[in-house]
N, C-alpha and C positions, 0 to 999 in steps of 0.2 A: 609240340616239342619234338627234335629231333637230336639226335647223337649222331656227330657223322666220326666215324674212323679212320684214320691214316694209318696203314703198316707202312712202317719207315722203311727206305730208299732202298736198293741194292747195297748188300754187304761183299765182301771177297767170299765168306763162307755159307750168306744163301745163295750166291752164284754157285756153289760147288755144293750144296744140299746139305750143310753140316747143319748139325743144331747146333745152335748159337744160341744158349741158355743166361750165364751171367758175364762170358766172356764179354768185351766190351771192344770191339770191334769197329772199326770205324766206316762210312761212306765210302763207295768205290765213286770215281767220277761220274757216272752214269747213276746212282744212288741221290747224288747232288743233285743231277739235273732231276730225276724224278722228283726232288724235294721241291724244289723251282714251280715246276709244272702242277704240281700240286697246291703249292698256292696261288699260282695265278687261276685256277679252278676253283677257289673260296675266296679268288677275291671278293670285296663287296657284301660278304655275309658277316654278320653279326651272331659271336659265342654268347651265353654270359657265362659260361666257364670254359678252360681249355686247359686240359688237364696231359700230361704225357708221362710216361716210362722213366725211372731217372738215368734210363742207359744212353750212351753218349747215341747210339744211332738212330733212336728216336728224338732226345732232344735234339741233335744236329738236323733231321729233318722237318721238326717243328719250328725252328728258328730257319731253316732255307726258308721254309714254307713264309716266313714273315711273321710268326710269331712265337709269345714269350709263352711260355705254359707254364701253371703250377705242377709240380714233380707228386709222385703218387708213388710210392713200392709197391703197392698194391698193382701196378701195371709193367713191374717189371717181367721180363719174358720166365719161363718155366724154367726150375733149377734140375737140369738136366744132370746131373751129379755126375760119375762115372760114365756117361754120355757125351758129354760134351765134348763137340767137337769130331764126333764121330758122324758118320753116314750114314741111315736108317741100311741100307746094302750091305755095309759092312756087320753092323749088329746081325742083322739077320743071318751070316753067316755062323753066330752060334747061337741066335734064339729064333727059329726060322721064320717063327707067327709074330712075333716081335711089332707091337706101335706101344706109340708116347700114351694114348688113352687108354689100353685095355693093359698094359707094366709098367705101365709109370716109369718113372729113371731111379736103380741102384744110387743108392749113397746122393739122391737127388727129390724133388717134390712128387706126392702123388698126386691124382686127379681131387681127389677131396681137401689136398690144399690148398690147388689151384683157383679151385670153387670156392674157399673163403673166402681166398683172397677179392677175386672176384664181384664177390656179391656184396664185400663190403663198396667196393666202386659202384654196383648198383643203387646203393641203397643212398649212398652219394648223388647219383643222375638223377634220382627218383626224388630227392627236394629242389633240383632246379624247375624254374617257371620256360626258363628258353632254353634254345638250342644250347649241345656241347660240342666241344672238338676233341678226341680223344688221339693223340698217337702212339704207339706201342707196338705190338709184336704179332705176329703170327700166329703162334699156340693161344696166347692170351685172349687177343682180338678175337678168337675165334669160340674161345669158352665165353666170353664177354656175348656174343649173339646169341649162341643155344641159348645161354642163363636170361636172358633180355626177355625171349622169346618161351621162356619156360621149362627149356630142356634140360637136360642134366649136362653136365659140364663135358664129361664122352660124347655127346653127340656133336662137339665142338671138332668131329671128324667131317662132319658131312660140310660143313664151310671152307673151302679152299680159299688160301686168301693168298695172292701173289705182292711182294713188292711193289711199292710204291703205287698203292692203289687204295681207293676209297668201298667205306661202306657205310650204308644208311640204318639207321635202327628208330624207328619211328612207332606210329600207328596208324590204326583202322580203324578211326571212332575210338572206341573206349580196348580195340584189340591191340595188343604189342606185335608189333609185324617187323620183319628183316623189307625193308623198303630197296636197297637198294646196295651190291654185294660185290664185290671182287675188280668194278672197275675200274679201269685203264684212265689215266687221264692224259689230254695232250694231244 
């Protein structure tokens, strides 16, 4: 069994490094075509779940990609609260040491609710027999691999995950392993 990930296409706002928490933001043209390209790289593979984000910029790139996914809250991106929408550069300008994992977002989600959320989708993946296809977010996507892989939901720092690009979550014999991370398709 594998789970492979899609973070959905170029936004106007991960082009310019905002977090983009429940704002609902749409596909830049170049977001599209990444969605495009991304399905024609799963063409040919068979989900038996495909599960995505109910935010428009994941479902708009689950559906370029060619298909239909069941919606999840559970994979919507981090409620950046008082955040949103701002610049990790800019925040730090009055919290110098300032990240999403070690302060979580004012008047927004912390890491511990991230991680419920989270783990309820694992525990979801973990009665499928086959493969999944997830699409969703950044921050999420990224707690989704530590928690996969055993870590604490913070360590979903050390996974940089880029636009419109995939990742594998699989195994090693009976080991939960990150198979395959951050790439590019096309």
């Amino acid at each position: 069994m594998e789970v492979v990930l899609v973070r959905h296409g170029e936004t106007e706002w991960s082009r310019e490094l905002k977090h983009t928490g429940r704002t609902d933001v749409p596909l830049t043209q170049k977001g599209e075509e990444q969605a495009r390209v991304v399905g024609e790289a799963l063409r040919g593979r068979e989900f038996a779940l495909v599960l995505s984000s109910p935010l428009r910029r994941a479902l708009d790139t689950a559906r370029l990609a060619g298909f239909e996914p069941e919606v999840r809250e559970e994979l919507a991106e981090w409620d950046y609260g008082e955040l949103e929408g701002l610049k990790t550069v800019d925040i730090r300008k009055d919290v110098p040491d300032w990240t999403i994992w070690g302060s979580g977002a004012s008047g927004g989600e912390s890491v511990a609710e991230v991680e419920a959320r989270v783990d309820r989708i694992l525990a979801e993946l973990q009665r499928q027999s086959g493969d999944v296809l997830v699409f969703g977010h950044g921050h999420v996507l990224r707690v989704l691999a530590a928690r996969w892989i055993g870590l604490a939901a913070t360590d979903g720092r050390l996974f940089a995950l880029d636009s419109g690009t995939l990742g594998t979550l699989g195994f090693e014999r009976e080991t939960r392993v990150v198979r395959v991370w951050n790439a590019a398709v096309g």
